[in-house]
C-alpha positions as CSV (number, residue, x, y, z in Angstrom):
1,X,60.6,88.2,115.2
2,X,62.9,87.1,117.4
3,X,65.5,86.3,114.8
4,X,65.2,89.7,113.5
5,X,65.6,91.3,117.2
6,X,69.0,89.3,118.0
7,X,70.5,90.2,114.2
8,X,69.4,93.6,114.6
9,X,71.3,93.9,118.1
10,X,74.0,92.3,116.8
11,X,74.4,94.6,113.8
12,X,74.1,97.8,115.9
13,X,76.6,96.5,118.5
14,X,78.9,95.9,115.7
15,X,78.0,99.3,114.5
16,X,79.1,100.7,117.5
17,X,82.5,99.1,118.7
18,X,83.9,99.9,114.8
19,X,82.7,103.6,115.5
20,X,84.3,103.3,119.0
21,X,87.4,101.2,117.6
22,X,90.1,103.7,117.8
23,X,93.3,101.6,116.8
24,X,96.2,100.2,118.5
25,X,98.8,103.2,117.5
26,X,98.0,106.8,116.5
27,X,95.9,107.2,113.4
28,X,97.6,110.4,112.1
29,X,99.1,113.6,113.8
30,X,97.1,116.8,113.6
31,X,97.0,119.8,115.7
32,X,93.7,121.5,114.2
33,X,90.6,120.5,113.2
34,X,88.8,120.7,109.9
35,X,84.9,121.5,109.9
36,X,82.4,121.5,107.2
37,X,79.0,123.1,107.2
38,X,75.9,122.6,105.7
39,X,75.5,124.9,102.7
40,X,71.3,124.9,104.0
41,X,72.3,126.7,107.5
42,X,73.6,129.7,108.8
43,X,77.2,129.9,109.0
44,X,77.4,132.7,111.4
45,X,75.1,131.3,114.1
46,X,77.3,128.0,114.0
47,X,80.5,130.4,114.4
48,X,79.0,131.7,117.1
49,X,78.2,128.5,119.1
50,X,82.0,127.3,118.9
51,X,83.1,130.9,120.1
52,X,80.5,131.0,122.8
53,X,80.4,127.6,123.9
54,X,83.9,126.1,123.1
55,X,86.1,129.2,123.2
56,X,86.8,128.7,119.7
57,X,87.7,131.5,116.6
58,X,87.7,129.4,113.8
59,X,88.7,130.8,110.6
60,X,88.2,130.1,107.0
61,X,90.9,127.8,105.4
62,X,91.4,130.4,102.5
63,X,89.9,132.4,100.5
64,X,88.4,130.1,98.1
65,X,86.8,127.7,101.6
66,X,84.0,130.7,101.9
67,X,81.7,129.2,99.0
68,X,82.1,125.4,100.9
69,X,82.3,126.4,104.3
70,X,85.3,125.4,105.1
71,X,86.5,126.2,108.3
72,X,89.6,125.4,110.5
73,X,90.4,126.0,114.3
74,X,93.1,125.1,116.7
75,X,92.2,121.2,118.3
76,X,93.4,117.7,119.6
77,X,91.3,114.7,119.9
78,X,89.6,115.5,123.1
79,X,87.9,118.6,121.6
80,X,87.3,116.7,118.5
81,X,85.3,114.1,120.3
82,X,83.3,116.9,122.0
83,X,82.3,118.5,118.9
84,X,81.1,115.5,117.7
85,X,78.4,115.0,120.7
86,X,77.5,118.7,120.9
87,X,74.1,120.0,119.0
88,X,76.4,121.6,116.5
89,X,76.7,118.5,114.5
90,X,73.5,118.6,112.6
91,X,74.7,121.9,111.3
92,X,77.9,119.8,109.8
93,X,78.5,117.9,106.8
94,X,81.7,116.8,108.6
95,X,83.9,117.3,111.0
96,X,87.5,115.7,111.2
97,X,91.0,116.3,112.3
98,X,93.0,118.2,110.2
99,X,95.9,115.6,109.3
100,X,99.1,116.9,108.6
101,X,100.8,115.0,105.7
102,X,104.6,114.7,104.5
103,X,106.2,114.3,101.4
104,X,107.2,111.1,100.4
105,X,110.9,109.7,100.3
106,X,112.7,112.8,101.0
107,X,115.8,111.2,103.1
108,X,116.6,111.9,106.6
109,X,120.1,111.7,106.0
110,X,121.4,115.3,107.5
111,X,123.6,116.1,104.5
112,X,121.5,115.0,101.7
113,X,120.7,118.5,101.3
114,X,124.2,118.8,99.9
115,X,124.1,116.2,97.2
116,X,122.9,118.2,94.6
117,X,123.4,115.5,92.0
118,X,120.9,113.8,93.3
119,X,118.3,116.8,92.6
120,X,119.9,116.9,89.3
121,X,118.7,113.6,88.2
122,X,115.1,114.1,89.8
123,X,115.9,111.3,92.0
124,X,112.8,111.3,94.3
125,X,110.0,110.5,91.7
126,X,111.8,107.4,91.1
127,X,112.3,106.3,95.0
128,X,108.4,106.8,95.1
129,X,108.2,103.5,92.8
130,X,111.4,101.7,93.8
131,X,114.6,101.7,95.4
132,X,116.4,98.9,93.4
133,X,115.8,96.3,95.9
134,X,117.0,92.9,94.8
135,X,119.0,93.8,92.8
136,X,123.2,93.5,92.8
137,X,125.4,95.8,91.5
138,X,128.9,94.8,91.0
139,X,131.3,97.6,91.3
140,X,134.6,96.9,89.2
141,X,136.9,99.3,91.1
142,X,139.5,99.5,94.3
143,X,137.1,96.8,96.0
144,X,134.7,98.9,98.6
145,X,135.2,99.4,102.8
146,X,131.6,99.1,104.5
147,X,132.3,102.5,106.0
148,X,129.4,103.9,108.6
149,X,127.5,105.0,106.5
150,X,127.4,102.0,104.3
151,X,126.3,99.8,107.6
152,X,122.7,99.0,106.1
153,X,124.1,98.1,102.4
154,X,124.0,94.4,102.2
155,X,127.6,93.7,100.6
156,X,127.3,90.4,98.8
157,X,131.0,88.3,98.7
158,X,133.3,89.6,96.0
159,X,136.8,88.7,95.0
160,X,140.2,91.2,95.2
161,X,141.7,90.5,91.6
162,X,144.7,92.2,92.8
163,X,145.9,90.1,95.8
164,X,144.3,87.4,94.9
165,X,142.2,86.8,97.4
166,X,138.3,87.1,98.7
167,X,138.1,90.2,100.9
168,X,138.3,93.1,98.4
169,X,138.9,95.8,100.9
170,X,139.1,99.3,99.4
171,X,142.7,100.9,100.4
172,X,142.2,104.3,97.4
173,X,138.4,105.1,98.5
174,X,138.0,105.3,95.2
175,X,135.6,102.2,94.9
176,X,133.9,102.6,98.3
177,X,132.9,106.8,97.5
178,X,131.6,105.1,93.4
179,X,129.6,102.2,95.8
180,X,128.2,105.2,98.3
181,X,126.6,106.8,95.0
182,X,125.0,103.8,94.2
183,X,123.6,102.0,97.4
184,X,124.5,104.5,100.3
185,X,122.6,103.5,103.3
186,X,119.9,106.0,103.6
187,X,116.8,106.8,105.4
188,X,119.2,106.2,108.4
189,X,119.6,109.1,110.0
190,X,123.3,109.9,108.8
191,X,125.0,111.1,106.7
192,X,124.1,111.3,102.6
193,X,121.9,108.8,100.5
194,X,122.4,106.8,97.7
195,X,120.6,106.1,94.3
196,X,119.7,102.3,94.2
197,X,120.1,102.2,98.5
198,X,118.0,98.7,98.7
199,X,120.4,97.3,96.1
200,X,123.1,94.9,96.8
201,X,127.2,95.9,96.2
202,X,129.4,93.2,94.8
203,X,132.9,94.7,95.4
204,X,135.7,93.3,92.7
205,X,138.9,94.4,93.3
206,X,140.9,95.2,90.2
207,X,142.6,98.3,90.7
208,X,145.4,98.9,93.2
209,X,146.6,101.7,95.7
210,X,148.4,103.2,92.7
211,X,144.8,103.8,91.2
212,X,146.6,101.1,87.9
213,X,144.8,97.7,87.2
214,X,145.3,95.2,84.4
215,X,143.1,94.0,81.6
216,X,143.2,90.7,82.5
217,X,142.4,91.2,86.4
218,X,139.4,93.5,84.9
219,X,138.2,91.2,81.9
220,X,138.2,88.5,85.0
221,X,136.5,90.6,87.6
222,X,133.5,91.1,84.6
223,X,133.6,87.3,84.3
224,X,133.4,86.8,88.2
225,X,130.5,89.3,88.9
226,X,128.4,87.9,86.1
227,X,129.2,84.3,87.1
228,X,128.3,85.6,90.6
229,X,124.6,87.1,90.1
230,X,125.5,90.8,89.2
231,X,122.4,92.5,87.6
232,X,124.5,96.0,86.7
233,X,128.0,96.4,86.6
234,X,130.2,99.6,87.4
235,X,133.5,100.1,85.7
236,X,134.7,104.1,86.8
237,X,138.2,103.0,85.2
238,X,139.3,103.3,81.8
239,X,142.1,103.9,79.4
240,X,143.7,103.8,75.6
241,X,143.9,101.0,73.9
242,X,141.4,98.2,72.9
243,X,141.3,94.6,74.2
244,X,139.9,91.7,73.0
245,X,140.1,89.9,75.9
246,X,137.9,92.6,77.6
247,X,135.5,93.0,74.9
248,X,134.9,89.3,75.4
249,X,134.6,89.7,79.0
250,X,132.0,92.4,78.0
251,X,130.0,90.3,75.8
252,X,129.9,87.5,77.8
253,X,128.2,89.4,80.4
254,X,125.7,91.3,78.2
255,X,124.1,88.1,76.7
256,X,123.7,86.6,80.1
257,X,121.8,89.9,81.0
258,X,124.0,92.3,82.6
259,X,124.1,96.1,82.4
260,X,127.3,97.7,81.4
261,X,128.0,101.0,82.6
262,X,131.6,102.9,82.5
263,X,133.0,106.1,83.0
264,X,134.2,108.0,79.8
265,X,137.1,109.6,80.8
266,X,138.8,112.5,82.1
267,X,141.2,114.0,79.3
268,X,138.6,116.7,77.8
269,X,139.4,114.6,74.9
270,X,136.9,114.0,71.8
271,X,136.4,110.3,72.1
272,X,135.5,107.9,75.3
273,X,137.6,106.3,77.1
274,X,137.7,101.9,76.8
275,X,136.0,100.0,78.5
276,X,133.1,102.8,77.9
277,X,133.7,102.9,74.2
278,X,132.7,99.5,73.7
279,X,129.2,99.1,71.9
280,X,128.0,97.0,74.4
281,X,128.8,99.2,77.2
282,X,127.0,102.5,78.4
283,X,129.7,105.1,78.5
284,X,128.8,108.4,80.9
285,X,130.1,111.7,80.5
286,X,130.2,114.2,83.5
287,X,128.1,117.0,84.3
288,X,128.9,120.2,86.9
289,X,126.6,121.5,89.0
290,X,125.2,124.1,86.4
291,X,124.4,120.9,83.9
292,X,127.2,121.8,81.6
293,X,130.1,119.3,80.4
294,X,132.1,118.9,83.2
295,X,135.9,120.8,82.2
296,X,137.8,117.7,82.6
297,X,135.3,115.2,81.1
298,X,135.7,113.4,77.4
299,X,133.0,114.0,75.2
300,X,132.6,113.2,71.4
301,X,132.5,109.4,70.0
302,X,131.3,106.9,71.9
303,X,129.6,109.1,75.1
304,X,125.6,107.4,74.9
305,X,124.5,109.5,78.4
306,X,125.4,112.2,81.0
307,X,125.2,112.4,84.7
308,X,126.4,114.8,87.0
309,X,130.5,113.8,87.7
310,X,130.8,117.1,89.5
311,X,133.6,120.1,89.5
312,X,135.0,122.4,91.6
313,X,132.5,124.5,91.9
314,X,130.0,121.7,93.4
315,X,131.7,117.8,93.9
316,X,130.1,114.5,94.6
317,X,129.7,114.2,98.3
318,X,129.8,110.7,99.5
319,X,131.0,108.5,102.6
320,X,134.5,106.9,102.1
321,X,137.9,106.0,103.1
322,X,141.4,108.5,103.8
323,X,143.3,106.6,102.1
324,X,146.2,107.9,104.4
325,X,144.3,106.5,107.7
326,X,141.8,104.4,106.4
327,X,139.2,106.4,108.5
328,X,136.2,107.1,107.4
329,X,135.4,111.0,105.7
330,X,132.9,112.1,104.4
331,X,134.4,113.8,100.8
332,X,133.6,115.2,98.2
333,X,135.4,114.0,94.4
334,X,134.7,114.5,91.0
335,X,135.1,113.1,87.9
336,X,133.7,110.6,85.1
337,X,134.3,108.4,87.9
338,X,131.8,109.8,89.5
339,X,128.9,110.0,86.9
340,X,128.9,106.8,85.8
341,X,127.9,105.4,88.9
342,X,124.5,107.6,88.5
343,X,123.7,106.0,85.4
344,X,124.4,102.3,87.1
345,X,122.0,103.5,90.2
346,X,119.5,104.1,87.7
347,X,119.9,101.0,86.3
348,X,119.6,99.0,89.2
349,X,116.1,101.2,90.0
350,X,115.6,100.4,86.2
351,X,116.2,96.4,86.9
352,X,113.9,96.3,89.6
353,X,110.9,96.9,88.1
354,X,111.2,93.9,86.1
355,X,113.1,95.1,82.9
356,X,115.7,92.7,82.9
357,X,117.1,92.8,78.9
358,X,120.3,95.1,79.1
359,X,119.1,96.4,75.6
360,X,115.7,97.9,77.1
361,X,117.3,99.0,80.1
362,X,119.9,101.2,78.0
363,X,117.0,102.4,75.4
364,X,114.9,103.4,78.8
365,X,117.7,105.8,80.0
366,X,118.7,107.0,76.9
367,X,114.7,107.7,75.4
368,X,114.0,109.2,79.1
369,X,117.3,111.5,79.5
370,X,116.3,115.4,78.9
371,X,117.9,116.4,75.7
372,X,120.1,119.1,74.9
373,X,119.1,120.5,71.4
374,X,122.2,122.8,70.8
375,X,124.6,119.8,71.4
376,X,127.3,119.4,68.1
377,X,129.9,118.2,69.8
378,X,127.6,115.2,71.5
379,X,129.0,116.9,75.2
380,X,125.9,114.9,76.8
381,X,125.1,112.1,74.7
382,X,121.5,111.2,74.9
383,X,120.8,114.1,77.5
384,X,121.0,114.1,81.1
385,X,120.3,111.4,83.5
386,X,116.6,111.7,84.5
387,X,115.6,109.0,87.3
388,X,112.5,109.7,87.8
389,X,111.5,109.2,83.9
390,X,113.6,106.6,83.7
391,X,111.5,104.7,86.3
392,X,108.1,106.1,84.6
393,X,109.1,104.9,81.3
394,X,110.1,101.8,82.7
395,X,106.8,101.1,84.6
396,X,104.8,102.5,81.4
397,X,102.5,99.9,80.5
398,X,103.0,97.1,83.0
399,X,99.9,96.1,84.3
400,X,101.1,93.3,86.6
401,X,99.9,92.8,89.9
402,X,102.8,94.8,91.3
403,X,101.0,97.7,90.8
404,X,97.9,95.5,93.2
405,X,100.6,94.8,95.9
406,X,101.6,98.0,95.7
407,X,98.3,99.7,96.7
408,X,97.7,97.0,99.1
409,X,101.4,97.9,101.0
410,X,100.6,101.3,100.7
411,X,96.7,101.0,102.5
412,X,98.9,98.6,105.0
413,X,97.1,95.4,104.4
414,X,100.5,93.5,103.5
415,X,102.7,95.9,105.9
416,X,103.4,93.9,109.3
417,X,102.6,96.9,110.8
418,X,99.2,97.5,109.9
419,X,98.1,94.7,112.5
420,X,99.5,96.3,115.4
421,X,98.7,100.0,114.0
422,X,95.6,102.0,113.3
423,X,95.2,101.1,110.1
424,X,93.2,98.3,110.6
425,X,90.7,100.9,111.3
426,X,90.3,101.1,107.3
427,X,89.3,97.2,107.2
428,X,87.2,96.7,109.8
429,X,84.2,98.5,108.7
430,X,84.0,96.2,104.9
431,X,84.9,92.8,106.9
432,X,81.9,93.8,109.5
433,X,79.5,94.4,106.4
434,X,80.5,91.1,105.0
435,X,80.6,89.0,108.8
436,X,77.3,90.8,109.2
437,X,75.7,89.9,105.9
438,X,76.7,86.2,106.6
439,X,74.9,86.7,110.3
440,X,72.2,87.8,108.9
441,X,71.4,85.0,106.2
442,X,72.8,82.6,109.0
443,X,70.3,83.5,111.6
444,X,67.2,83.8,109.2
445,X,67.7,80.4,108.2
446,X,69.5,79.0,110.8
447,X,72.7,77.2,108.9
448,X,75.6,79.4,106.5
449,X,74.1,78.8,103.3
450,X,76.3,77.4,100.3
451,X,74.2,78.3,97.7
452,X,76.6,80.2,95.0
453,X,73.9,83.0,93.8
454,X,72.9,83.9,97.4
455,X,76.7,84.1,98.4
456,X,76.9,86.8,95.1
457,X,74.3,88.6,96.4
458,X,75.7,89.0,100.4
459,X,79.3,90.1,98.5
460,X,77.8,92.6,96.3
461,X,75.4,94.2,98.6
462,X,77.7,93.8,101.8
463,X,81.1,95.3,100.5
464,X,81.5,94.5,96.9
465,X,85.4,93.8,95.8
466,X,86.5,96.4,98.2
467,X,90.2,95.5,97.7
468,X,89.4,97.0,94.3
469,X,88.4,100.5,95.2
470,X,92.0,101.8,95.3
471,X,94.0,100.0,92.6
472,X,96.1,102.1,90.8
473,X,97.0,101.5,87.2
474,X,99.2,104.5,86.0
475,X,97.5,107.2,83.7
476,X,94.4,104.8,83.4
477,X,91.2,105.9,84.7
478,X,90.3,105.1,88.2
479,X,86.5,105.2,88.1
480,X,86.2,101.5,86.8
481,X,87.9,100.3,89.6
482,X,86.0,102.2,92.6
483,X,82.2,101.0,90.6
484,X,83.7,97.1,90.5
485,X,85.2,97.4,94.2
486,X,81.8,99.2,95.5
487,X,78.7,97.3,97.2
488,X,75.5,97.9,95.6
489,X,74.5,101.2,98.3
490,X,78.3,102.7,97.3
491,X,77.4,102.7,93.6
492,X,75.6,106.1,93.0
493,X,78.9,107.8,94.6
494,X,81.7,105.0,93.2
495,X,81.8,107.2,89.6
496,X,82.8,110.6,90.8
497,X,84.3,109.2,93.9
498,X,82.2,111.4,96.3
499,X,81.7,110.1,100.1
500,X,78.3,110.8,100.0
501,X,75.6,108.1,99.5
502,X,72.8,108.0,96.7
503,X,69.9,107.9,98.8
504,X,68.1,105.9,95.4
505,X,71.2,103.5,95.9
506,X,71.5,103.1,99.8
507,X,67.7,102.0,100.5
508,X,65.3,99.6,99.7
509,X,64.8,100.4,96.5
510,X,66.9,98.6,94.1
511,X,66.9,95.1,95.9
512,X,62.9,95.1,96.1
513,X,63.4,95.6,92.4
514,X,66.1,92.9,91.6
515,X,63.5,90.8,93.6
516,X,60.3,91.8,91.4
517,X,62.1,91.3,88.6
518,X,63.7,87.8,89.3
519,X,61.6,86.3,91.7
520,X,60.7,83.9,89.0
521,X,64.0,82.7,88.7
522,X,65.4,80.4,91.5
523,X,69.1,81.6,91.2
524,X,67.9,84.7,90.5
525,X,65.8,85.3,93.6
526,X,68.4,83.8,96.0
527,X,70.9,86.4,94.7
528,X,68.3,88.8,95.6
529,X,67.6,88.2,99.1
530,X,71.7,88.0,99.5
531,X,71.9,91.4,98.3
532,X,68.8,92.7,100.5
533,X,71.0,90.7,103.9
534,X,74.4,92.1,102.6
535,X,72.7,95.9,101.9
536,X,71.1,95.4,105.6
537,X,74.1,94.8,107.0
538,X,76.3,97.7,104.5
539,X,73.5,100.5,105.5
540,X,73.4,99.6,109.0
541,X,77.4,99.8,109.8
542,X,77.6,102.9,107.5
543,X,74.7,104.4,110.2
544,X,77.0,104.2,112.5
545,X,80.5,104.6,111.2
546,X,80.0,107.5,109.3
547,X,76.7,108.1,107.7
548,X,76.5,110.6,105.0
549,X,73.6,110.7,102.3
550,X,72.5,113.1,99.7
551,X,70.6,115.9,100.9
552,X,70.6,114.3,104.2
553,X,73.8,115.8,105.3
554,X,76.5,113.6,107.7
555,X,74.5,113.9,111.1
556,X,71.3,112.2,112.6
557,X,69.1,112.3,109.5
558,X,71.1,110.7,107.1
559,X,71.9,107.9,110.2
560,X,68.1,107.5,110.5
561,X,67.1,106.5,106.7
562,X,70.2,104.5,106.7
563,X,68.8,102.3,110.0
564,X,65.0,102.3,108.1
565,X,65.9,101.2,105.2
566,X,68.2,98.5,106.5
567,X,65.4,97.3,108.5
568,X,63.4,97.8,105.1
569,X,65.9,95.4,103.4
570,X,66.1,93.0,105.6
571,X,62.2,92.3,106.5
572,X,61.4,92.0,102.2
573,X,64.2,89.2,102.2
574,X,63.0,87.8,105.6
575,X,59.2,87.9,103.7
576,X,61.0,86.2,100.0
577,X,62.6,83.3,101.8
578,X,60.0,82.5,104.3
579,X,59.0,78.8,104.3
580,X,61.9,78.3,101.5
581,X,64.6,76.2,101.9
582,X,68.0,76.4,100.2
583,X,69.6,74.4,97.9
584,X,73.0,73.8,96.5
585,X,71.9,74.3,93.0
586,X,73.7,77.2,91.2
């Protein structure tokens, strides 16, 4: 008896500092406060409480809250806490703060309102899934200044083909405004953004203040970046005339893996431009702000994709260099120059989610761009550039354990910050149901047990694979993963995902009849009595954490069959394995 007292305590004590835990950091920001009543009770008496008592005129969320009772009203924390001691909360089903969420990856840059290319290409599905991090893109150009607003793009050593030498300082702006449209430091407060912004810029220097450049310095600048660790390569330069010292260049770098992009050309001529007319290379045409063929841009034979270039009705607004001063200026330009450097952010966003063979990468963009029907002159290619398909299409049918990492960053569990913020809040409550599970079978017999099917049994009644409740796999469905990461009481909810417990599920029912059934069965019967401790120790932290049954409602009912069935659970497996003794036998 004793034993049971001091586990009990301890449970409830557990129980109590989780419900009291409150973080180290703010859990959310909210200025209201969400309540839900009991469908069983009278609304209007409830209503009239918070006005009379608190001062309060709360209000229906909308129109359609009426049939849930659903109501909202003005609050901050201290309220919140008040409202949660008062009488009113049997009359609840919950009540919570009113969180007030934000879209995801929209920059903070001040003037990223103005880049409408970057709308154009439906930029910010794609950021939600990657931002091309680890991946370096070379760009083949007047070499690149690290201008302000390029402070937090990591610029990996490149080589100036033109002066022969390593610093391949931009003196056009040319090369530095193509490098702000693919890696632009963003999220930083100033500003525009950038496609690819966690990618890395490898500037090569091949063109010089004239805005002229040479084959051979070009072909060599391809070898260079490739020899270097360039993923995707930029070329916004082009001319008449084919080389086969360049298409060798070209070649060379495709079968070791690299992406090819180029601009097609400014004449308003029907063919592309070389390099972009090379098979092996993914030649852009350019797009105004209305999503028609840019005036100026070459169309016709050899153009594979489109991506906005700009026009005079709506440029590409980007960070760079006067060439006069060498200041910094923020300007806008336009031309194929300027498109094809879309197309190589995309790739680099394509690249880092583990594509790596250039000839996937260019079928993604081209089978994801939006197609123009009525297009006989071949003014667009493949279609626009779509970056948020392209990502989608890319991700399609990976089911690596990125997408596990991925949920586990997002709940905080890998992110530094989750343990020194509130969201630790979110682990506590399953590691408690798992320490307390392991208490529990400790103190009934006095040393941690080894045995393999009693360990099953504290896991799957305590917390279950928790870590699995939230994996995300794409358009696969979600339910199988919420039943395999649920404990045995979380079961009879894990299928439609409610918050509310089975009462069949969370009680003493099912592990009295796993133990009728295999008490004949040594493994079988220590598995039992594990999942008896672990749904002891699940029922009795749920109590007090946030206890919310069936029919019971979320108040001191529900908390009360939670605590006597826990006590329920844990005096049958006291009773099973009295006078037994463990054994390492599996």
């Amino acid at each position: 008896m004793k034993k049971i007292i001091l586990s009990l305590l301890f449970i409830f004590g557990l129980g109590f500092a989780i419900l009291n835990f409150q973080g180290l950091a703010n859990q959310g920001e909210f200025q209201s406060i969400v309540v839900n009543f009991r469908e069983d009770i009278n609304v209007t008496e409830s209503l009239g409480f918070l006005s009379k008592n608190f001062a309060l005129q709360p209000r229906l969320n909308s129109e359609f809250s009426e049939r849930d009772h659903v109501y909202i009203f003005a609050g901050d924390k201290q309220l919140l806490k008040s409202l949660k001691k008062s009488p009113l909360k049997v009359a609840m089903e919950y009540i919570e703060p009113n969180y007030i969420y934000h879209s995801f990856d929209i920059p903070n840059d001040p003037l990223y309102t103005q880049q409408w290319n970057l709308h154009n290409i439906n930029i910010t599905p794609a950021w939600e899934e990657t931002k091309g991090e680890g991946v370096t893109v070379a760009v083949i150009d007047t070499g690149v200044t690290q201008v302000p607003d390029l402070k937090e793009t990591k610029i990996v050593p490149g080589y100036d083909f033109v002066n022969d030498k390593i610093d391949a300082t931009d003196d056009v702006g040319h090369g530095t405004h193509v490098a702000g449209t693919i890696a632009q430091s963003t999220n930083n407060n100033y500003g525009v953004a950038g496609i690819a912004y966690q990618a890395q810029i490898m500037p090569i220097k091949v063109l010089a203040a004239s805005g002229g450049g040479t084959i051979a310095d070009i072909a060599e600048g391809i070898r260079f970046a490739t020899d270097n660790g360039a993923d995707v390569i930029n070329m916004s330069l082009g001319g008449g005339g084919e080389s086969k010292l360049l298409e060798d260049a070209i070649n060379y770098a495709y079968e070791k893996g690299v992406v090819i992009i180029a601009a097609a050309g400014n004449a308003n001529q029907n063919s592309a431009s070389y390099p972009a007319r090379y098979p092996r290379v993914i030649s852009v045409s350019a797009l105004d702000a209305l999503g028609e063929k840019a005036p100026y841009s070459n169309f016709g034979a050899g153009v594979d994709i489109s991506a906005p270039g700009g026009s005079d009705s709506g440029k590409i607004l980007q960070n760079t260099i006067d060439p006069s001063t060498g200041e910094s200026v923020f300007e806008g330009y336009q031309g194929t120059s300027m498109a094809a450097p879309h197309v190589a952010g995309v790739a680099a966003l394509i690249k880092a989610t583990g594509v790596n063979n250039p000839d996937e990468i260019t079928q993604i963009l081209k089978q994801s761009a939006r197609r123009i029907n009525e297009d006989s002159f071949n003014y667009f290619g493949a279609g626009h550039l779509d970056a948020g398909e392209a990502v989608k299409l890319a991700l399609k049918g990976q089911i690596t354990f990125k997408d596990f990492f991925r949920w586990l960053r997002d709940n905080g569990y890998i992110n530094p910050k989750f343990w020194i913020d509130g969201g630790v809040v979110a682990l506590l409550p399953k590691v408690a149901m798992v320490l307390g599970s392991y208490l529990l079978a400790f103190i009934l017999r006095n040393y941690l047990p080894f045995n393999l099917s009693l360990n099953m049994g504290l896991v799957a009644g305590s917390s279950g694979l928790f870590f699995l409740r939230g994996f995300y796999i794409f358009d696969l469905p979600q339910w199988p993963f919420r039943v395999m990461g649920s404990s045995l009481p979380e079961l009879g909810n894990s299928l439609n995902g409610s918050g509310m417990l089975n009462p069949i599920f969370a009680s003493v029912l099912i592990p009295f009849l796993l133990i009728v059934l295999l008490l004949g069965n040594y493994s079988g019967k220590w598995f039992s009595v594990g999942v008896s401790l672990g749904v002891t120790s699940c029922l009795l932290i749920t109590a007090f954490i946030h206890p919310s049954v069936w029919s019971l409602g979320s108040g001191l009912i529900a908390s009360g069959f939670l605590i006597f069935n826990a006590v329920l659970c844990f005096g049958l497996a006291n009773f099973v394995s009295r006078n037994e003794k463990f054994s390492n036998l599996v």
